[in-house]
matplotlib code that plots the C-alpha trace (Angstrom):
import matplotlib.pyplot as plt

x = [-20.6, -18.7, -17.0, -13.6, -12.5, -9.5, -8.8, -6.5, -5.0, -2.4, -1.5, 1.2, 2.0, 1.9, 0.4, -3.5, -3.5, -3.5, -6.3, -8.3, -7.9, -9.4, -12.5, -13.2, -12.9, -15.7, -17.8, -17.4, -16.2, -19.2, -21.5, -24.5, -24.2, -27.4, -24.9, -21.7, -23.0, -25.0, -21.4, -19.4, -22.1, -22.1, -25.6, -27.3, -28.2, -28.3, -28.1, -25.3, -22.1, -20.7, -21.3, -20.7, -18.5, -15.6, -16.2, -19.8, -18.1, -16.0, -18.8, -20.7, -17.6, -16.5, -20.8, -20.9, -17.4, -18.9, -21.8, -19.8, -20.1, -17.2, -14.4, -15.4, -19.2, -17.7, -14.8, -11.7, -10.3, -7.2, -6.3, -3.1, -1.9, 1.1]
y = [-25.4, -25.4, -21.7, -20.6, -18.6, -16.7, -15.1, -12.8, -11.6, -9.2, -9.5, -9.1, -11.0, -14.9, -16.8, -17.1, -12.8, -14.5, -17.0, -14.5, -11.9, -14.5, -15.5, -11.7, -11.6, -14.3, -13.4, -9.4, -9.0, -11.2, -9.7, -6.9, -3.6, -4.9, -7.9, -6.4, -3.7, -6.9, -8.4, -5.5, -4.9, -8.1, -8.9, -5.8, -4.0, -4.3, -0.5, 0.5, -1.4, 0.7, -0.4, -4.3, -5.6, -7.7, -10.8, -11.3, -9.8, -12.3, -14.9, -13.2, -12.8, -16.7, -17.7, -15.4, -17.5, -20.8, -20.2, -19.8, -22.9, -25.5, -25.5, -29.1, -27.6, -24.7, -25.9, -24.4, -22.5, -20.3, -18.9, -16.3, -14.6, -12.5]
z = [11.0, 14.3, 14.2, 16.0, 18.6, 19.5, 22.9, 23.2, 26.8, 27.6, 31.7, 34.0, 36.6, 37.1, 34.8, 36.9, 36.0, 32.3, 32.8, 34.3, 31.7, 29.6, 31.5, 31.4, 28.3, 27.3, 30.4, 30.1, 26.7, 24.8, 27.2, 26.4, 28.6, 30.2, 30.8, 32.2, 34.4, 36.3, 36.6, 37.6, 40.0, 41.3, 40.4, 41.9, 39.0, 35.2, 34.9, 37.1, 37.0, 40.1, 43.9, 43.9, 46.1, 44.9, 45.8, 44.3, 40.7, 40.5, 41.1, 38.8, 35.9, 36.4, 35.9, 33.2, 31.8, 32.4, 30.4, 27.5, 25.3, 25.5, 23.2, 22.0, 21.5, 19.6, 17.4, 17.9, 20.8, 20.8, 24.0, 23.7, 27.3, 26.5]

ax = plt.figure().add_subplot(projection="3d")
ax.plot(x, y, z, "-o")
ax.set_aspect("equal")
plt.show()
């Protein structure tokens, strides 16, 4: 049974502020501690989420969101920014 999924975003700004609320919140929001602190970090620790530079977190956040199965392998995908 293919199951659904509903994002929900709240951002300001122009509309890319909404798609990326919504990649972190697959890549982040799904994510095990051991998980996010390796993306905020930028993937130099799974233990302390603090220290990364910015760059290599948001390599780290859209890789995390890219693993995330596709809507077609899932079902159905709602993606609300508001």
């Amino acid at each position: 049974m293919k199951k659904r999924i509903l994002i929900l975003s709240h951002f300001k700004g122009h509309q890319m502020a909404g798609f990326g609320g919504a990649v972190k919140n697959i890549s982040i929001g799904i994510g095990s501690s051991e998980g996010k602190a390796w993306i905020h970090s930028g993937g130099t620790s799974r233990r302390n989420p603090w220290g990364g530079k910015q760059d290599d977190f948001l390599k780290c956040m859209a890789e995390a969101g890219n693993r995330f199965p596709t809507p077609s392998a899932m079902g159905k995908t709602l993606s609300i920014s508001m």
